[in-house]
C-alpha positions in Angstrom: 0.0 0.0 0.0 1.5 3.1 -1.2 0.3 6.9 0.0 1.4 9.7 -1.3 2.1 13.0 1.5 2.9 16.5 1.9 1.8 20.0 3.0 2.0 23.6 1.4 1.5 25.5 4.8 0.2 28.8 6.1 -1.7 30.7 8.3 -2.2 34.0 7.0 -3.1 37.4 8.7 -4.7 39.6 6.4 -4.5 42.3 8.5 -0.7 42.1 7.9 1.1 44.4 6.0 3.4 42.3 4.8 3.2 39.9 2.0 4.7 36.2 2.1 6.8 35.4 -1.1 8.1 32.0 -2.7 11.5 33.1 -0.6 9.0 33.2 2.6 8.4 29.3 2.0 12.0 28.1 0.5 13.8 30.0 2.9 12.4 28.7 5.9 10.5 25.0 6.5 11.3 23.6 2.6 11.7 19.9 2.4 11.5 17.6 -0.8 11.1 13.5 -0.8 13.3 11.5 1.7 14.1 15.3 3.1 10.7 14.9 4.8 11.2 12.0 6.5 14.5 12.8 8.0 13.1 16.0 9.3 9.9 14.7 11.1 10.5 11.3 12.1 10.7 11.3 15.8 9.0 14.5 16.4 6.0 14.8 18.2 4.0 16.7 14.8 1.5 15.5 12.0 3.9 14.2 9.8 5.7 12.5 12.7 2.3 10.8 13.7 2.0 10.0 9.8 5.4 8.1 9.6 5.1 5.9 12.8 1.9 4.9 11.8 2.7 4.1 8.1 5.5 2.1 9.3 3.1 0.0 12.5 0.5 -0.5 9.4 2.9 -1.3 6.6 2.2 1.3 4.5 4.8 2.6 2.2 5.3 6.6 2.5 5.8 8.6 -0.8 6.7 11.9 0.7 6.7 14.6 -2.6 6.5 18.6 -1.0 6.8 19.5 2.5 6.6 23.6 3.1 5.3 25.9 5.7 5.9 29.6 5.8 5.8 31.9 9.3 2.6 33.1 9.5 2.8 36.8 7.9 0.2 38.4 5.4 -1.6 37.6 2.1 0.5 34.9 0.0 1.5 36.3 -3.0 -0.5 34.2 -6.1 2.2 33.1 -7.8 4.2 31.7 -4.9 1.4 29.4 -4.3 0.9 28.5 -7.9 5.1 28.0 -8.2 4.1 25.5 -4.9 1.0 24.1 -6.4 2.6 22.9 -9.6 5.7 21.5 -8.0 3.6 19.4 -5.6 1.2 18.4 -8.2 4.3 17.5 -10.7 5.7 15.5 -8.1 2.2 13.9 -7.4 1.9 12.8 -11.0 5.0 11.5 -11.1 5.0 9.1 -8.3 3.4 6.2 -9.7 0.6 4.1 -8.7 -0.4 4.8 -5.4 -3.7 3.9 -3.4 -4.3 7.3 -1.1 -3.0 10.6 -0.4 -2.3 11.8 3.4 -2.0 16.0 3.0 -0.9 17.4 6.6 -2.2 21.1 5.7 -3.0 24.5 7.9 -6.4 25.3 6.7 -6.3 29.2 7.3 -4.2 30.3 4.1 -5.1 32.7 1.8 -3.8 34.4 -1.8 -4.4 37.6 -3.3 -6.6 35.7 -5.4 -7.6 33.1 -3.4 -10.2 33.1 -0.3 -9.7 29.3 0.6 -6.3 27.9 -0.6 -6.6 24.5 0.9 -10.1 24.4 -0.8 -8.2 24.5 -4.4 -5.3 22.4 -3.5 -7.3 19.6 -2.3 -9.6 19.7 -5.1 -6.8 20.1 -7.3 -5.0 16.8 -6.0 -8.3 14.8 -6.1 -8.4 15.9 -9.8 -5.2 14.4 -10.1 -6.1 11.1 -8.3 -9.8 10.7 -9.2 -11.4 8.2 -6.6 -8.5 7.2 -4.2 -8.7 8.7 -0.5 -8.0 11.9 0.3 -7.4 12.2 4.2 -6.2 15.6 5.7 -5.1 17.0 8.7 -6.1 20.9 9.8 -4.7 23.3 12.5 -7.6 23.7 15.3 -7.1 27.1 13.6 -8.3 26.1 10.3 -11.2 28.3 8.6 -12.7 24.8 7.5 -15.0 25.5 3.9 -17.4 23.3 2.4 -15.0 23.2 -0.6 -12.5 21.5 1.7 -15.3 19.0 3.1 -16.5 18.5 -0.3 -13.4 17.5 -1.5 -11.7 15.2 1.3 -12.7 11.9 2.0 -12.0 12.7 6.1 -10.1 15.6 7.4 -9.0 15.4 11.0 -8.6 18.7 13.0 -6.3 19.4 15.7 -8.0 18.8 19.6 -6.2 20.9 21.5 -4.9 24.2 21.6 -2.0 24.8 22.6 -1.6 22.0 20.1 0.1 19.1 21.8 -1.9 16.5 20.1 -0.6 16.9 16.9 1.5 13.6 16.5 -1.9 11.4 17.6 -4.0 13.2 14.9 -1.2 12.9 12.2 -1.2 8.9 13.6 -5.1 8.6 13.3 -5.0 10.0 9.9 -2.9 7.1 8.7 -5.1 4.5 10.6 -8.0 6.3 9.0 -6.6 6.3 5.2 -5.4 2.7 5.7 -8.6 1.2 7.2 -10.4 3.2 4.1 -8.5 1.5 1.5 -8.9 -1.6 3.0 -12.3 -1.1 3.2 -13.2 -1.6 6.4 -14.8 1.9 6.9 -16.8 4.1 4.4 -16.1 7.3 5.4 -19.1 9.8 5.7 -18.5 13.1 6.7 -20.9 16.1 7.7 -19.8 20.0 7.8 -21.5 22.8 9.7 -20.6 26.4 10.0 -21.1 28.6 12.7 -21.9 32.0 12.6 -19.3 33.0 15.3 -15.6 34.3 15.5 -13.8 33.7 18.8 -10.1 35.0 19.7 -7.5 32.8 20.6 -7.3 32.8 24.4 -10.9 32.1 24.9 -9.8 28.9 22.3 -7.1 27.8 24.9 -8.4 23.7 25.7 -6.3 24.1 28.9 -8.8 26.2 30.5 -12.0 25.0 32.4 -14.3 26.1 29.4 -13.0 24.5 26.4 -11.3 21.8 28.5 -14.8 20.8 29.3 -15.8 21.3 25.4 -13.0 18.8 24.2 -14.3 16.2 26.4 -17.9 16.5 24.9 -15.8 16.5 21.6 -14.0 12.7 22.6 -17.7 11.6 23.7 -18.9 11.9 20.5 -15.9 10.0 19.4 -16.4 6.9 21.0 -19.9 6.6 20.2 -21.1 4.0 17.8 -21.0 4.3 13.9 -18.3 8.1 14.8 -14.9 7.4 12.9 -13.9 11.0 14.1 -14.8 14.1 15.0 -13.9 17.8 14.4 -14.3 21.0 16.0 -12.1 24.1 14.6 -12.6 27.2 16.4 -10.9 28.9 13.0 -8.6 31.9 12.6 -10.0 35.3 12.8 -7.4 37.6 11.6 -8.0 36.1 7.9 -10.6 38.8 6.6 -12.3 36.6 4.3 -16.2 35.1 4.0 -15.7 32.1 5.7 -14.0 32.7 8.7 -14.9 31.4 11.8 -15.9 28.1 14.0 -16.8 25.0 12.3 -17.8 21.5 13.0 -17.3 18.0 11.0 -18.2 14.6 11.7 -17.1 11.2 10.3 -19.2 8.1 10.1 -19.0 4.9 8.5 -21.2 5.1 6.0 -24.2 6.7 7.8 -24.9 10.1 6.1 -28.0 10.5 8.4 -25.8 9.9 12.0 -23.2 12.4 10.6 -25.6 15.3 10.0 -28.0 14.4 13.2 -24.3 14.5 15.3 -23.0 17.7 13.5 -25.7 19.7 13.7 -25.8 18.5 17.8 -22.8 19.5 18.6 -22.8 22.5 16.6 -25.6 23.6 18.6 -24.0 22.9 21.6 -21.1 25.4 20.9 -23.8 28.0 19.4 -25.6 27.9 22.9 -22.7 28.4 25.3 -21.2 31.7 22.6 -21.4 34.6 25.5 -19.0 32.0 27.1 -16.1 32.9 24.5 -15.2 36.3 26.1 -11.7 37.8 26.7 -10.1 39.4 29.6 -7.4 41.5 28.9 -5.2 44.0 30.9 -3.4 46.8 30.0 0.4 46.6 30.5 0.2 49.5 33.4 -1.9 47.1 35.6 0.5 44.2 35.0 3.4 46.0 36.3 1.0 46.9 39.2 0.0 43.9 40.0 3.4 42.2 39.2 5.1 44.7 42.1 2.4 43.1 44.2 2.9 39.9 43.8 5.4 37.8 46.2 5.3 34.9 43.5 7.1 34.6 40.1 7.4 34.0 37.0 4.6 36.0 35.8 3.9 35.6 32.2 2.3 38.5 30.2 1.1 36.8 27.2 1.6 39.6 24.6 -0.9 38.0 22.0 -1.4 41.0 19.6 2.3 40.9 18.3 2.2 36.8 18.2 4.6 35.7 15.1 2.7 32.5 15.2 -0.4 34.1 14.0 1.5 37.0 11.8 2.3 39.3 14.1 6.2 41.3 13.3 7.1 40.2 16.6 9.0 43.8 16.6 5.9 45.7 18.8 7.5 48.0 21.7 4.5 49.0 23.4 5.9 46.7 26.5 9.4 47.1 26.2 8.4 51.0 26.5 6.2 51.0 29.7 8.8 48.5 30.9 11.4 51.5 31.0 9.7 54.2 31.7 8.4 52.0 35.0 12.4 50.7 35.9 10.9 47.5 35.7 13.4 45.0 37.5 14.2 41.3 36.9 12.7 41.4 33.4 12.8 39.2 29.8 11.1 40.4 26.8 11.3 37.0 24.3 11.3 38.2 21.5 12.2 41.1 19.4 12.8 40.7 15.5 14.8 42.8 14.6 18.0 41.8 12.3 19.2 45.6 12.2 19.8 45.5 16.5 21.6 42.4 16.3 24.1 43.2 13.8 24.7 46.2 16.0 25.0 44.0 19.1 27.5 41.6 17.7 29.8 44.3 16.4 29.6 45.7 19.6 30.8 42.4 21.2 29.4 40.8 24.8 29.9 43.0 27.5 30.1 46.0 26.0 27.5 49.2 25.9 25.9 50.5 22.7 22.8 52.8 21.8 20.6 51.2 20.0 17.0 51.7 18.0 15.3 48.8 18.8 11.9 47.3 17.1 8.9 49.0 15.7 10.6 48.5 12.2 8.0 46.5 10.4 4.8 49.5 11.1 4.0 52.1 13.4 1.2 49.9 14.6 2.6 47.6 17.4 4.3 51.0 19.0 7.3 53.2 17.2 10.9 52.2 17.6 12.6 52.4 21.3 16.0 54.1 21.9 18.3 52.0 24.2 21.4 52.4 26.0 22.1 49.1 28.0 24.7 46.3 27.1 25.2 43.3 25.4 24.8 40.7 27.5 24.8 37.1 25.2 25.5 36.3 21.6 23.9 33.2 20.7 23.9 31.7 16.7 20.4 31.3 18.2 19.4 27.1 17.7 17.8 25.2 19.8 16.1 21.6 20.3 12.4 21.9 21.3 11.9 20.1 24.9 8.5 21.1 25.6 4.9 19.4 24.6 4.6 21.1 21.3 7.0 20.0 18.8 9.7 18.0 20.9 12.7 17.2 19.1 12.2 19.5 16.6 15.4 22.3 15.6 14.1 25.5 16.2 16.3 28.3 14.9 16.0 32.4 15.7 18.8 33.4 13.4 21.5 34.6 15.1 20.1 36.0 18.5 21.6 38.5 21.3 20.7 39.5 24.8 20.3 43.0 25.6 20.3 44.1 29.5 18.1 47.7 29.6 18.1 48.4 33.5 16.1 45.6 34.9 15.2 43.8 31.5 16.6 41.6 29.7 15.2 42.3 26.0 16.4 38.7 24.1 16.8 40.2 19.9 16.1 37.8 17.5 17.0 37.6 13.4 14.2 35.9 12.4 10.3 36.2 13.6 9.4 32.7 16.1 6.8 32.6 18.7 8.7 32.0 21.9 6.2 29.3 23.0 8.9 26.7 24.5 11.0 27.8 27.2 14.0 26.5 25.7 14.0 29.7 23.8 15.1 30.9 27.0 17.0 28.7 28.5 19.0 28.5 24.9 20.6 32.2 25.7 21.1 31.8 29.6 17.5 32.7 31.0 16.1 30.3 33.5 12.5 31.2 33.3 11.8 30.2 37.0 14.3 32.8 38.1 12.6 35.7 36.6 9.9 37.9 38.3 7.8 39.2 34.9 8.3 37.5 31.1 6.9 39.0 28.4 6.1 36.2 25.8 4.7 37.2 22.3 2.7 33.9 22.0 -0.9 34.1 22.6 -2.0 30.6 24.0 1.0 28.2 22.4 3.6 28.9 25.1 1.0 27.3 27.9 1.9 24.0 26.8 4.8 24.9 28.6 5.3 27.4 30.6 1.5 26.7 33.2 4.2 24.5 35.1 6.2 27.1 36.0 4.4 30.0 36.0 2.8 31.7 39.3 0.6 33.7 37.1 -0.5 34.3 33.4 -1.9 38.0 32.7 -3.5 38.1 29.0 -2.1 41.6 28.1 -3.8 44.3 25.9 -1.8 45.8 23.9 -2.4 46.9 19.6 -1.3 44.8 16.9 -2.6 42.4 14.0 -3.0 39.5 16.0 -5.1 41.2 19.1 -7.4 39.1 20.9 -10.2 42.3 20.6 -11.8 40.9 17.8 -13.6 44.7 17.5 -10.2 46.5 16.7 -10.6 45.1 13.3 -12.4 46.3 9.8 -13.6 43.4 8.5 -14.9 43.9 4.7 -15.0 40.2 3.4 -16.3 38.7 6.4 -19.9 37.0 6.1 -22.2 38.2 8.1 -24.5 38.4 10.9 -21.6 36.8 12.7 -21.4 36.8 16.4 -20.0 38.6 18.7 -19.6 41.6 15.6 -23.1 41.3 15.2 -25.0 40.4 18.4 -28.6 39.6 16.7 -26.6 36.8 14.7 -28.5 33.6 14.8 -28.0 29.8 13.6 -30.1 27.5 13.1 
């Protein structure tokens, strides 16, 4: 049995000035046939999960394009039809195979182009008729019905942080295989919801959607379910279908699917007021941080989140951080190649004056003029310890440590969302020995860091990735949608 797998990757924020390019994609996460497979075996990700399970089952792996670009704005078009036609070309090329496995985001989008996976997955199942289709989705994923429509299965993320992506990337070859064996016939059934909700209120570590997640595996388990979906989408894509979404999978029951969808879907609809956000601004976290005996506490600076497209350059914190003579301080992380050419001229140890961040727009706060020292030069590579992504190279570009008064301000070369604390520990930082750590990382870096944190403050601050879902003008968006539009109903 021979699959055929891959992923052209992106999450896009429209509301991002800047555009992502082919160089976007080949510069960064770019692998090519047995390249995959060297990358992602023994890592806890999708295509880790799809590798140890093709190799328990049996199954012969035909790995043809593997790609994923930082999150960042609008894909230019004709990087993703450069991508498109390389994967397809490799697709036709491969030889008789008997299913494809596509480990995709589900929130990218083109300047011509509303619903990218949409097309690609219709385009591959023009290119291999009849054969199963089974795909994997980020829990972000602004799920279509062109995507259901055109997948035999897709299998969503559970959790968010996502720390289950290796089980749903394993369940996904268990699925494909028992489909071509025919021991299931998969049936699946899509509803959309008319509701956007930020990314913190999304966090399955919390009592809320903790307690949704476990509805979720109920419906799993019962009988005729081959799996179950629920993606709480990405709203900082500015495009029609944006939003929460639900899919079941049944074996061969049409009627079960839709009955079970349209359950759960109601569910969800029913408990919306529950999806609120509290935020505080970054004065009253230094208040209550100077009251507060216990440490670390995390400010999770969601609005200039790299993961989700943020620049990861915003200064509003680093600002108030001065001005206040915060003490016992890390700011992870500035992107800003400019500083850290500066700082390694400079050389560890020695002072410099420096303009640091607020490079990329004016809107995550203007840049900030330093004088403080260079603390640590690091090449800026590390290994990934936490739950999300273990064993996986992670790499910052070359990285320094700046010491501002009382804060440590780590300077990064390339745009990564601190969400494991080795990003830390990888320049000299213990986390636990810090009083305040400013993490631009919206819910991800949880995974991690709710061990050792005395305290997580959601902090509100501008950007492109904010959690206030009322900062932004949407002008593709379908709607009523709730909360925008509070009269919004489904039925």
């Amino acid at each position: 049995m021979r699959i055929a797998t891959g992923c052209i990757g992106h999450e896009t924020n429209t509301f991002s000035p800047v555009k992502t390019s082919i160089d976007n994609f080949k510069g960064g996460a770019y692998y090519i046939g047995e390249e995959i497979v060297a990358a992602f075996r023994q890592t806890s990700t999708i295509t880790g999960g799809f590798i140890d399970s093709a190799e328990k089952l049996d199954m012969q792996l035909d790995p043809l394009l593997w790609t994923f670009a930082t999150p960042s704005g609008t894909v230019e078009q004709t990087a993703y039809e450069i991508l498109k036609a390389e994967f397809l070309d490799r697709l036709k090329r491969t030889g008789q195979i008997d299913g494809v496995l596509l480990d995709l985001h589900g929130a990218m989008v083109t300047e011509a182009i509303e619903d990218v996976e949409g097309d690609f997955i219709r385009a591959v199942r023009e290119v291999v008729g009849p054969l199963p289709i089974v795909v994997t989705l980020d829990f972000h994923a602004n799920i279509t019905a062109e995507m259901a429509e055109s997948a035999d299965i897709i299998i969503g993320f559970d959790t968010y942080p996502h720390v289950d992506c290796y089980e749903r990337g394993f369940e996904a070859a268990q699925l494909i295989f028992a489909t071509i064996r025919g021991d299931i016939r998969p049936t699946m059934a899509y509803r959309q919801l008319p509701l956007l909700t930020s990314p913190p209120a999304q966090c399955t570590m919390k009592p809320l959607m903790s307690e949704v997640l476990k509805k979720l595996h109920a419906l799993e388990v019962e009988a005729g379910v081959v799996t179950a979906t629920l993606s709480m989408g990405f709203p900082f894509a500015d495009i029609r279908d944006a939003g929460v979404s639900i899919l079941v999978t049944t074996n061969g029951d049409e009627k079960l699917a839709e009955q079970c969808a349209a359950e759960f879907a109601t569910y969800i609809w029913e408990m919306r007021d529950a999806f609120r956000v509290d935020l505080v601004s970054v004065e009253e976290a230094i208040q209550h941080a100077n009251h507060s005996k216990g440490k670390p506490i995390v400010l999770a600076e969601g609005s200039d989140n790299p993961g989700g497209g943020g620049p990861c350059d915003g200064t509003t914190i680093l600002r108030a951080f001065i001005e206040a003579d915060v003490q016992d301080a890390v700011i992870a992380v500035i992107a800003d190649a400019e500083t850290v050419d500066s700082a390694i001229s400079a050389g560890v140890g020695n002072r410099i004056e420096l303009s640091v961040g607020g490079k990329t727009d004016r809107v995550h706060g203007d840049p900030v003029s330093l004088n403080g020292y260079v603390k640590t030069i690091s090449d800026g590579t590390f290994v990934h310890k936490g739950p999300m992504g273990r064993g996986r190279v992670g790499n910052m570009g070359r990285t320094v440590v700046l010491k501002v008064g009382g804060v440590e301000v780590i300077v990064t070369e390339k745009r990564i969302q601190p969400y494991d604390a080795e990003v830390l520990r990888s320049v000299g930082i213990e986390p636990s020995d810090r009083k305040l750590i400013v993490l631009k990382s919206a819910v991800h870096f949880r995974a991690d860091y709710t061990p050792i944190a005395h305290e997580i403050l959601e902090v509100d601050t501008p950007g492109v990735h904010s959690p206030n879902l009322f900062s932004y003008d949407y002008q593709k968006l379908r709607h009523p949608i709730y909360p925008l539009d509070p009269t919004a109903e489904f039925r």
